[in-house]
C-alpha positions in Angstrom: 30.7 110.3 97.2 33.7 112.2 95.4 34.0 112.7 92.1 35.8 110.0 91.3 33.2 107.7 92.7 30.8 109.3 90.6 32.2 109.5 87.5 32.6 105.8 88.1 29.6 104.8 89.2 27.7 106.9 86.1 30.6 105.3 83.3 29.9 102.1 84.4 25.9 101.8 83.9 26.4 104.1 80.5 28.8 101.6 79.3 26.6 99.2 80.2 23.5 100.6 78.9 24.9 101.2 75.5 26.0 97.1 75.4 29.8 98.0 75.5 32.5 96.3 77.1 35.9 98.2 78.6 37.6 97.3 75.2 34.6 98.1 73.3 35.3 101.7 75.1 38.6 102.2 75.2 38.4 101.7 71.1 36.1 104.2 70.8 37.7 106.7 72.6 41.3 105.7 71.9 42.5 104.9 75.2 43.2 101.6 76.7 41.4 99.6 78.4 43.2 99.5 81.7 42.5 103.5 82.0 38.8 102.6 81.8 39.5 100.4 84.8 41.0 102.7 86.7 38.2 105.2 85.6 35.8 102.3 86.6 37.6 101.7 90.0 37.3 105.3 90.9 41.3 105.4 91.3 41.6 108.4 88.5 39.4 110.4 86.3 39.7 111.4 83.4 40.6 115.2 81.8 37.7 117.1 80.4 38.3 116.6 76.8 37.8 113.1 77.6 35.0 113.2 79.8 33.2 115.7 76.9 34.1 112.5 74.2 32.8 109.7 76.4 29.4 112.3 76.8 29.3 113.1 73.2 29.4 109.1 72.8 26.8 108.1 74.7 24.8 111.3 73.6 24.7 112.4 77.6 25.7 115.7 79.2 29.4 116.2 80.7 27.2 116.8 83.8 25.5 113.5 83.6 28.6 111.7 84.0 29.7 113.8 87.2 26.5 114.1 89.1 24.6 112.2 91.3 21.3 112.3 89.1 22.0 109.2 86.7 19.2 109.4 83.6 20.0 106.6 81.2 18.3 106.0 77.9 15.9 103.5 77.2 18.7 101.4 75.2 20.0 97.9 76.6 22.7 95.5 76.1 20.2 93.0 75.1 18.3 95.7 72.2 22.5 97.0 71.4 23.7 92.9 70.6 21.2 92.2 68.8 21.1 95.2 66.6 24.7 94.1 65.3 23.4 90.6 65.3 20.5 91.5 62.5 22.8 93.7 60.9 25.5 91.1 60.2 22.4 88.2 59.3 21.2 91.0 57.0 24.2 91.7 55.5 25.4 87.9 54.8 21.5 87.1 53.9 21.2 89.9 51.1 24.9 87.7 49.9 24.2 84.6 49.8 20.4 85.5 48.0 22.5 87.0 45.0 24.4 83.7 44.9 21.3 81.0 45.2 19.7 83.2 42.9 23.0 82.9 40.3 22.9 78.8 41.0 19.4 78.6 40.2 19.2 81.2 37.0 22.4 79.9 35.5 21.3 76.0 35.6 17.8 76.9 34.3 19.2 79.6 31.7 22.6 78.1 30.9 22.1 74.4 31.4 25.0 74.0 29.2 27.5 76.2 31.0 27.5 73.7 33.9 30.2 71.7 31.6 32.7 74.1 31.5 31.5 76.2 34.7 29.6 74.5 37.4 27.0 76.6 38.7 27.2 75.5 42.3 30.9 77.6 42.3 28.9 80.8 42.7 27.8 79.1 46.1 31.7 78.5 46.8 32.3 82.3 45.9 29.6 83.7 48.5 32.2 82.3 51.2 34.6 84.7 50.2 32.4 87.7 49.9 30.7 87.1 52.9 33.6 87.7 54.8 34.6 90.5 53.1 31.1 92.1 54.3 31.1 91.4 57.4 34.7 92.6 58.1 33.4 96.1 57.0 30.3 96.1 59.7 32.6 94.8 62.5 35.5 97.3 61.3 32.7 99.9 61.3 31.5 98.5 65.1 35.2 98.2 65.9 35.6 95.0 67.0 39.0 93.9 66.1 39.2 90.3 67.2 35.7 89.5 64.9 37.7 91.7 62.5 40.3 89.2 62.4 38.4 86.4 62.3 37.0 87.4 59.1 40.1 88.3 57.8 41.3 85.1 58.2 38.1 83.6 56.7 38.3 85.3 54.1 42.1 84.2 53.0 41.1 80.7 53.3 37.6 80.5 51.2 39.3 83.0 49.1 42.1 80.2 48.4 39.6 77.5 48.8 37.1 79.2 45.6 40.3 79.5 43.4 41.8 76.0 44.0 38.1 74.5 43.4 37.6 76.8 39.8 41.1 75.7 38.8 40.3 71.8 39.7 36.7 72.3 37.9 38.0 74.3 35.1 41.5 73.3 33.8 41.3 70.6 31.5 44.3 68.9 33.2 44.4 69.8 36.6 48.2 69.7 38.3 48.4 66.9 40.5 50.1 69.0 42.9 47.2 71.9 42.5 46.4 71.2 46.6 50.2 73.1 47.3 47.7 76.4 46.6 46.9 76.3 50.0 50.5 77.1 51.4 49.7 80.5 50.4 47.8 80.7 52.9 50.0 79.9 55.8 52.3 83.0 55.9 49.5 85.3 55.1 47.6 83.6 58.6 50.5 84.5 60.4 50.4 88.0 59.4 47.2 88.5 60.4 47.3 87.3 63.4 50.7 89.6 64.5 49.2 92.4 63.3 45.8 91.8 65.8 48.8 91.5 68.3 50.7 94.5 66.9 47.1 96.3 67.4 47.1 95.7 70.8 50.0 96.8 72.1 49.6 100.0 69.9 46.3 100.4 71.9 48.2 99.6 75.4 50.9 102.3 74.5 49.1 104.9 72.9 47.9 106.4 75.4 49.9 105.7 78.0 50.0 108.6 80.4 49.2 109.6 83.9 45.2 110.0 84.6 
């Protein structure tokens, strides 16, 4: 095998050892993911400052990813996915324990409070915050479409918690109070260009010969 085979052959079962897919990599490295196709396909490699960040990455050697001898750690798609997985469960658990634990103490302490305040809102507000977490652990693992999603999620129970305090709370609640949610409408349709303006950034970026 050339080279070019090589490198292939060796990027391909590290990317796959580490759980990532082609987007996954090109993220990381900044660089679309048709080059790591072409890379993959054995049809170009890449320069050595590249090579040296796609080692450094996946902790190998430059060397590892050009020879023949292919040692690959003992970590797994299976063992990478599910590390995210508990991560995110931890993060929305540790959440949504703070708000049962706010229900529960404020009807026992505050009985009276539920009058003016329902205690069941802090429940409603957990929706919000939750997805406020979790976009910071899939910003921080990079995945922009889960990064969107959340987002979005976040606009809407965001919306939805503020038009449910207002209906709970104002003694005379407008009867038009359900227009609240229109707000939401132009700010989904921002999101969603700028996961599309992200995209193309990412195809053009790096757009050069390899």
């Amino acid at each position: 095998m050339d080279i070019k085979e090589i490198f292939a052959a060796n990027l391909i079962k590290y990317r796959k050892a580490a759980g990532m897919t082609q987007a996954e990599l090109a993220d990381k490295i900044n660089y679309s993911d048709k080059a790591i196709s072409k890379w993959e396909r054995a049809e170009s490699i890449p320069d050595l400052v590249i090579v040296k960040s796609i080692a450094d990455l996946f902790e190998v050697t430059v060397d590892s990813l050009i020879s023949e001898t292919f040692e690959c750690k003992p970590r797994t798609p299976v063992n990478a996915y599910k590390k995210r997985t508990i991560t995110y469960l931890l993060a929305t658990g540790a959440v949504w324990l703070i708000a049962i634990c706010c229900y529960v103490f404020l009807d026992i302490i505050f009985p009276r409070l539920r009058h003016y305040w329902p205690s069941w809102l802090a429940l409603i507000y957990a929706l919000p915050i939750s997805s406020v977490v979790l976009y910071i652990f899939t910003s921080v693992y990079k995945s922009k479409i889960l990064s969107t999603i959340f987002t979005s999620l976040f606009v809407w129970t965001l919306i939805l918690s503020l038009y449910l305090t207002l209906l709970i709370t104002l003694p005379s609640p407008p009867p038009r109070l359900w227009e609240i949610f229109l707000i939401g409408v132009p700010l989904q349709v921002l999101i969603i260009c700028y996961y599309f303006y992200g995209l193309f950034k990412r195809s053009d970026k790096k757009k050069k010969p390899q």
